[in-house]
N, C-alpha and C positions, 0 to 999 in steps of 0.2 A: 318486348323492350327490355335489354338488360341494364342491371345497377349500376352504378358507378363501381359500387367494389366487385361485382364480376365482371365486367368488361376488364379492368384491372387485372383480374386473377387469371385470363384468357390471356391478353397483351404479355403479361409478364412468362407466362409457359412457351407463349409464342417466341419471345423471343432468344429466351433459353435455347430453344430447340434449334432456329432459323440464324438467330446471330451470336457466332462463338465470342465477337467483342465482345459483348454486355454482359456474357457468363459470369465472371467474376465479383463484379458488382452488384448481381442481382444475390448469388450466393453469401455475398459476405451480409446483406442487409434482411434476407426473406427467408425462413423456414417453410416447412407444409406446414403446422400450425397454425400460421397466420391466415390459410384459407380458411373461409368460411364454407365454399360447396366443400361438398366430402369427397367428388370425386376428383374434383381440383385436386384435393388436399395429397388424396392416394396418387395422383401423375407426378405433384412435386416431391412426393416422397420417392418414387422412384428415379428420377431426377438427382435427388442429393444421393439417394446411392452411387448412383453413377461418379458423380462428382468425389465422394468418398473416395473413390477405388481409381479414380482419377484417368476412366473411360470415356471415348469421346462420347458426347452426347448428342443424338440423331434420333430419328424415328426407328432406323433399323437397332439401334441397342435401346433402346427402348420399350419396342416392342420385344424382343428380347429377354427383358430384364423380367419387364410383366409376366410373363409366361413362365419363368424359372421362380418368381416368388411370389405372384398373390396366388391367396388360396380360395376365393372364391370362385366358382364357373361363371355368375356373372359381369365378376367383375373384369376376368378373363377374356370375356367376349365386347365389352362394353369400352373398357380405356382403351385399348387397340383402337377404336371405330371415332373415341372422342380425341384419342392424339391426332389423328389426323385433320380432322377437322380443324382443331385449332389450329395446326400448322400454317391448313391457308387460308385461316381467317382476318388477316390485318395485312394494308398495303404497305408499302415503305413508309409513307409519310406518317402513316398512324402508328409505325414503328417509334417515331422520333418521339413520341408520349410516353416512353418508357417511365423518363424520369417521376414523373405525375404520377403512373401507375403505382410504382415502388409506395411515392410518399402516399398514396389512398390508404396502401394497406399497409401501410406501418401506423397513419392515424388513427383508421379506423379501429386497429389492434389497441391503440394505446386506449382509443376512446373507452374501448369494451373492458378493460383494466382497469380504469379510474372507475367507472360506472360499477362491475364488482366489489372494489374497494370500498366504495359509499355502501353498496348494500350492507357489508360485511361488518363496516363500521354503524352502523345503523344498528340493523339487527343486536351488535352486544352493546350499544347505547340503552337498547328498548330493553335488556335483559333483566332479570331480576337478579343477577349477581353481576351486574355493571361493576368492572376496576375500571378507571381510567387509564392507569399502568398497561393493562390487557390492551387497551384501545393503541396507547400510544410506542406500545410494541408493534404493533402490527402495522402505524404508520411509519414508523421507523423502517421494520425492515422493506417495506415498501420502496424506502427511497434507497435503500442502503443497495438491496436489490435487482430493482429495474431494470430487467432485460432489453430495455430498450434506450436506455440513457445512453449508452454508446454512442447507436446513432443516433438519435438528437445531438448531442454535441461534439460530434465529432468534425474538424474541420480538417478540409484539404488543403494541404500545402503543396506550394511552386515549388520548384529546382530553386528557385532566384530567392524565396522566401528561407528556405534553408539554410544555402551558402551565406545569407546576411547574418542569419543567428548565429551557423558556425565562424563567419569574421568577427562578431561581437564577442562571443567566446574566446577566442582565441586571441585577443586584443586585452580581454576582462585577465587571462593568464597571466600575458605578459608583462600584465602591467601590476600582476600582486603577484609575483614569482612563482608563478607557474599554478598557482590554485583558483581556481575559478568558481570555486563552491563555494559551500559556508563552512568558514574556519570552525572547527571544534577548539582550538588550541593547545593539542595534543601536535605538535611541531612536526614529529616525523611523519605521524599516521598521517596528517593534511597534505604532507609532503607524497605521498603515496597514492593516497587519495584523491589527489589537488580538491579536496573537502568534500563536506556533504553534496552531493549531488542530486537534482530534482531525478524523480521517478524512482531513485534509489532505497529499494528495502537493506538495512544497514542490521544485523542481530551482533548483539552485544552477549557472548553467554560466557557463565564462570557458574562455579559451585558458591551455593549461599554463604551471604556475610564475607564474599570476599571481594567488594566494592564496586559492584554493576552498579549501584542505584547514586554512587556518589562519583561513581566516571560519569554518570550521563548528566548531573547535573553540575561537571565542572565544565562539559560543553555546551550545557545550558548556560551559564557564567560568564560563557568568551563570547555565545554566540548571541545571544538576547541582552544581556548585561552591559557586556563591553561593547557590543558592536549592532544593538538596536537589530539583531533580526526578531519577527513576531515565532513566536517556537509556543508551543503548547504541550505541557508536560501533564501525561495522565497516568494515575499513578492507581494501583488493585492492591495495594499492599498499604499505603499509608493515610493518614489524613491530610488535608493540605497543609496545614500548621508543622505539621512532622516535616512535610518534605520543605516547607519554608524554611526551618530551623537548619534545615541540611545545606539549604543550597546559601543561606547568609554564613554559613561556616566555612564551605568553600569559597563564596567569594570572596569574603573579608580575613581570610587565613586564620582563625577562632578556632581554638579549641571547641570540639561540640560538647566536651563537659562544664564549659564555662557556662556555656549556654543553656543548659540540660538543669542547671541548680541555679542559675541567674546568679551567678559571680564572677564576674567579667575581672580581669587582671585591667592594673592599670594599663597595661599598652593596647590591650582590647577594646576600652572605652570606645576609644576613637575610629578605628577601624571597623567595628561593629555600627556606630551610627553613619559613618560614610558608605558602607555595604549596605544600611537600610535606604540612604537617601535614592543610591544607585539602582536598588530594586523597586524605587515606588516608581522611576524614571525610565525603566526597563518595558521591553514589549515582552516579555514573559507572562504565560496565564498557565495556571497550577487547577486541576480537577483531581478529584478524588472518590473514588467508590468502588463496587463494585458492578461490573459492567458484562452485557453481551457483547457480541464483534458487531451485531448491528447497532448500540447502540453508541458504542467506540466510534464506528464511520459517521452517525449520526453529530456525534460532539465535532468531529473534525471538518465536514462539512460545514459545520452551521456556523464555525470559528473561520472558515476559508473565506465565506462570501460573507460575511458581515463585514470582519475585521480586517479581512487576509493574512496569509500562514505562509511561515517559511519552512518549518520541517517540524517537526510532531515527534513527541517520543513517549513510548508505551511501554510501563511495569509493572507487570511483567508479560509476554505472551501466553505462558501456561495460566495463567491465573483467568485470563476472557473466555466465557463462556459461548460455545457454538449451540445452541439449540435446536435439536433434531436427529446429532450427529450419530453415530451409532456407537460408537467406543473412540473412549479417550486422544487414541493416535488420530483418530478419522480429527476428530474435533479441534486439535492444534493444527493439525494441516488444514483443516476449512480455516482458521483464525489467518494463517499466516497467507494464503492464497486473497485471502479477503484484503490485508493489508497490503500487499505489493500490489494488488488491481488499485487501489486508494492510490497508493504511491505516483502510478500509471497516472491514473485520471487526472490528479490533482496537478498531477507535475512539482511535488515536493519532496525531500526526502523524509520517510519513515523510518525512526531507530525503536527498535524492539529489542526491549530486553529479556532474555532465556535464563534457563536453569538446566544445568549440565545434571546428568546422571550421576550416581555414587558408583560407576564404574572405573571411574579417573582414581577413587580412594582406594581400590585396591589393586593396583599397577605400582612397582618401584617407580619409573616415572611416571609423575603426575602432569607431564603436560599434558594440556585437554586437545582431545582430535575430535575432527565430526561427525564420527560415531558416537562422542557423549552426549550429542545435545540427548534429550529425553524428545521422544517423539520426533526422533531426526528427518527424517525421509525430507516429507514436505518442505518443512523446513529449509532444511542444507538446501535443498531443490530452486523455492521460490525468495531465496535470501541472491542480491546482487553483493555483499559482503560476511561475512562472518567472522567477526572477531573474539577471538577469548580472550579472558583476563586470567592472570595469575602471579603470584606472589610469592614467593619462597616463607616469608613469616608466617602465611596461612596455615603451613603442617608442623611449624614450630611448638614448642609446648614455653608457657609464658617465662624462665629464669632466660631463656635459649632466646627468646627476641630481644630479653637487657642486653644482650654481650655480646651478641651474634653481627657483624656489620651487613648482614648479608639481610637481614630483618625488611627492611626498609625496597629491598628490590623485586623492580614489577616489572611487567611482561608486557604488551599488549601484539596476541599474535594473532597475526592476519590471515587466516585459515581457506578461508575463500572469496578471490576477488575475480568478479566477471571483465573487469576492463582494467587489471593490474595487477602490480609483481604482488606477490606473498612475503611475510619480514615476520621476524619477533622484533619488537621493538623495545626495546629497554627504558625502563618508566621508574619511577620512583612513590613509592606508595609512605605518605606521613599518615600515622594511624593515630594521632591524637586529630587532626580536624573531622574525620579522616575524607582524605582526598588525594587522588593520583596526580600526578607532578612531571613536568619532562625533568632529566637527569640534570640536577646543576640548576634547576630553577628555582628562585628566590618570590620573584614576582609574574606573573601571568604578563605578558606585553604584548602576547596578536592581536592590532585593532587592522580592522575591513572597511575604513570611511569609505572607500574606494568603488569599492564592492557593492551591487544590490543584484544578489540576486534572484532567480525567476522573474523577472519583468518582464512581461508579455510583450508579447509583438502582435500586431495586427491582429488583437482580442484574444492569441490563444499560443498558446505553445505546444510543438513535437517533441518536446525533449524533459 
């Protein structure tokens, strides 16, 4: 009498073989690891070979395959004798259990994962050098991880469910001039952009102190401030108090030295406590520490379904630690891979902030390409934007920024965009608040009442 999860592990090889429809679907949700027989496990591994190399799959390449790569003589003799078998062991009707079979052993899988997890958490409960920290890394990357949270939550969309998001979009465009995302209020770049986009990895990189941490919290400003989206700003480099002090200087146009020694100018008074009222009335939340990538995805999670999130921004990327990784590049590439799959899932956009290499300091021209990021590859790779920042007053020496008009002129160039043009965009950087500025701008005015978005549809979003 067979298990339920071998009948399952038969049904599903069966139908690999017998029906080329269900190929697809079985491959995208079933490894050989998920078998529990061994020899199951060895026929689906031959199986995704095949499927690798993108050969039909039949008994005769199969047989085939076996023969050219396992290296046992019994096993030689043995899967030859058990592929067939399985071939015609199930009718048609007992074909239509596929689905059933799939979810057996995806459960049965997850089962035998939670059930190790306990032990595992257990065991350094009972240890004589119990951290809690230990414990609650390991359930961290647990969830951060999960080979199988995909499919669990993955939902199929209609043709029909589609086109109605894409009319919604394109309705949401027209009716805020062409932008459909979440305004940064950075004019042109949204205008390029048409805004933050959900699923969107956005990297923001410049060479240090030259206003990465106060561009992203001037789109913090427009976008959680002015215009109530929830944004979550996590910060490797400051405390929260630091980066509060930053972003009430950008919003409220303050001097950050007024604030730095607590001597507000008369005209400050008031715009300083209007910028406080503004922020306690804001959906902004500020974290601060030093963090792994699992425990990064962890904060953002647990800020998505509590409170819900509109787009996240992280400073800096080089700064999150990858645990395991093998050398430094490996470790910024798992970081940033880890973050665009976040992006993916959550369906929000991620802004990650970078640190250009000192190879831009020694070039006559200093504009930055994407060979400066530091640890490029991945990076450049799994970013759907790439912008650098730059300034002309940056290489300035201080008598040369009093008298220079050119002092004050910023850059924001758009280095790589997966679904749009490329621009330097000319900005304007005030080094007393300090904070970047569109050209000619007095007061910040993009509001988005209009606008909400990611609102789901039918529980979930493709996009």
């Amino acid at each position: 009498m067979y298990s339920m999860q071998d009948r399952s592990e038969k049904l599903i090889i069966n139908c690999v073989i017998t029906d080329s429809e269900s190929l697809h679907e079985i491959m995208s949700k079933i490894n050989s690891s998920m078998f529990k027989d061994l020899e199951h496990r060895k026929v689906f591994a031959l199986i995704s070979s095949l499927y690798a190399k993108q050969q039909t799959i039949d008994l005769i390449t199969l047989y085939k395959e076996a023969k050219e790569t396992l290296k046992s003589k019994a096993d030689k003799k043995n899967i030859p004798i058990l592929l067939s078998e399985l071939t015609s062991m199930f009718s048609y009707m007992e074909k239509k259990q596929l689905p059933s079979a799939i979810n057996v052993l995806v459960s049965e899988n997850i089962r035998h994962e939670h059930v190790s997890l306990s032990q595992e958490i257990l065991t350094m409960a009972n240890s004589d050098e119990y951290d809690p920290k230990d414990v609650l890394d390991v359930v961290q990357s647990h969830i951060a991880d999960n080979k199988y949270k995909a499919i669990i939550n993955k939902k199929d969309f209609t043709n029909s469910e589609l086109l109605d998001e894409l009319d919604r979009r394109m309705i949401s465009a027209a009716d805020s001039g062409g932008i459909n995302g979440i305004r940064t209020g950075y004019e042109r770049y949204d205008e390029i952009t048409s805004g933050m986009q959900p699923t969107n990895l956005i990297i923001v990189a410049a060479r240090p102190a030259m206003g990465k941490t106060q561009f992203a919290l001037g789109l913090m400003a427009n976008a959680s401030v002015r215009n109530q989206h929830k944004g979550l700003f996590i910060s490797c480099e400051m405390d929260e108090v630091q980066v509060m002090k930053r972003i009430i200087a950008v919003h409220g146009g303050i001097a950050g030295y007024s604030i730095k020694y607590g001597k507000l100018q008369r005209s400050e008074v008031t715009r300083y406590s209007r910028a406080k009222d503004d922020i306690k009335e804001s959906s902004l939340k500020i974290v601060a520490g030093s963090f792994t990538i699992s425990e990064v995805m962890s904060l953002v999670y647990k800020e998505k379904y509590s409170h819900g999130l509109d787009y996240v921004i992280v400073d800096y990327i080089q700064k999150i630690q990858a645990p395991g990784s093998q050398n430094r590049t490996n470790e910024v590439g798992e970081v940033s891979r880890r973050l665009k799959d976040m992006a993916n899932e959550l369906k929000i956009p991620v802004i990650a902030l970078a640190q250009l290499s000192r190879a831009v300091e020694h070039r006559t021209d200093k504009k930055p390409m994407l060979s400066d990021l530091r640890e490029s590859g991945d990076i450049e790779q799994d970013a759907d934007i790439v912008a650098f920042l730059y300034r002309a007053g940056y290489y300035m020496d201080p008598e040369e920024k009093e008298s220079n008009p050119m002092a004050e002129d910023g850059y924001i160039i758009i280095a790589k965009h997966r679904d749009g043009d490329l621009e330097d965009i000319p900005m304007r950087f005030d080094s007393d608040i300090p904070a970047w500025k569109n050209q000619n701008e007095t007061e910040p005015v993009f509001t988005q009442s209009s606008l909400k978005p990611n609102v789901d549809f039918t529980g979930s979003q493709p996009f």
